[in-house]
C-alpha positions as CSV (number, residue, x, y, z in Angstrom):
1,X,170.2,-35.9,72.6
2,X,168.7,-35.4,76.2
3,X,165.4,-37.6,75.9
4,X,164.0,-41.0,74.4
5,X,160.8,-42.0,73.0
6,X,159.2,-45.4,73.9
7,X,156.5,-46.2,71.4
8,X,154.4,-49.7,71.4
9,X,151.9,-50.3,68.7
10,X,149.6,-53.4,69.9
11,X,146.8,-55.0,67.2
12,X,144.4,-57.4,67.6
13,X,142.7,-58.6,64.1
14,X,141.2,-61.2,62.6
15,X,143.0,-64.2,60.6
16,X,142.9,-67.5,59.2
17,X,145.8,-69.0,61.2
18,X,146.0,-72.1,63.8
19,X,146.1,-70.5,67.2
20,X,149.6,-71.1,68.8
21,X,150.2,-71.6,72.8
22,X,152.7,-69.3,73.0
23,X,154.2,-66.1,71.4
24,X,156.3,-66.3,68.1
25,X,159.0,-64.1,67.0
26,X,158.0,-62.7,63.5
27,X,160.7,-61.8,60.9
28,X,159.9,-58.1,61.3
29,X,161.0,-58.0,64.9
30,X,157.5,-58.0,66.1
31,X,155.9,-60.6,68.4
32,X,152.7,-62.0,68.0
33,X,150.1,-64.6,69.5
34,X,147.5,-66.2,67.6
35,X,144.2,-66.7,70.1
36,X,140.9,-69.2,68.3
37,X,137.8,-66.9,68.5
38,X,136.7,-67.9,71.7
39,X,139.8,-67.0,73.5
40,X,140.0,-63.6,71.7
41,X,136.6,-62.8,73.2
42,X,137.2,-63.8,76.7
43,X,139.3,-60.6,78.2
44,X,140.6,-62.7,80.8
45,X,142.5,-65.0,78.2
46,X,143.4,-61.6,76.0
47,X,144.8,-59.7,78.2
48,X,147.1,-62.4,79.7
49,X,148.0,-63.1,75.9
50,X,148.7,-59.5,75.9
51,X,151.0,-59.6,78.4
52,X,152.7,-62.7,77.5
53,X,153.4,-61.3,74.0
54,X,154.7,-58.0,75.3
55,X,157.5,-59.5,77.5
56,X,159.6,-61.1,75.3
57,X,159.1,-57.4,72.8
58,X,160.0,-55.6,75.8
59,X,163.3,-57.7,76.1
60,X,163.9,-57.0,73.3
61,X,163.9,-53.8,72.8
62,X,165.6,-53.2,76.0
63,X,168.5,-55.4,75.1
64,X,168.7,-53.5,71.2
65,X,168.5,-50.0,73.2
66,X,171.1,-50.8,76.1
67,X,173.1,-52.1,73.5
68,X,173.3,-49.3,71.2
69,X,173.7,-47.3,74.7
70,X,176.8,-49.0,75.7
71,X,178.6,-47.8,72.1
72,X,178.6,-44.7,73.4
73,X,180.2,-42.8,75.9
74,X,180.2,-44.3,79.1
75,X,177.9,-42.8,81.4
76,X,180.6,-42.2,83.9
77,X,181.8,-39.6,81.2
78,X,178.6,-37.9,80.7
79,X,177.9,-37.4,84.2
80,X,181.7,-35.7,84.9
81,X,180.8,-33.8,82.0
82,X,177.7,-31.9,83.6
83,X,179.3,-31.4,87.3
């Protein structure tokens, strides 16, 4: 394996729930933020929620990928390997 994806799927819909201040870890792995209407109309508020929810999913995945990563061959290896 020579390459890695990174795919992020972002959705913004409508729901029923109480809007929370900040971003909740969901059972799935996913993170989510749940705006009232006016805030999910205002892009100002949006796109900071946006960005508030994808840190901690970035973490995340960081963390899970350098950790499966570091169960492999160290990259010491790899590189003595191509000289």
């Amino acid at each position: 394996m020579n390459a890695y994806k990174i795919r992020m799927n972002i959705e913004i819909v409508p729901c029923h729930d109480s809007p929370s201040e900040d971003p909740v870890l969901q059972e799935d792995g996913s993170v989510q933020i749940t705006l009232a209407e006016p805030d999910a109309l205002n892009i100002d508020t949006c796109e900071r929620a946006l960005l508030q929810t994808a840190y901690p999913a970035l973490r995340k995945a960081l963390s899970t990928h350098f950790s499966e990563v570091s169960k492999k061959k160290p990259v010491s290896m790899r590189e003595r390997e191509r000289s």
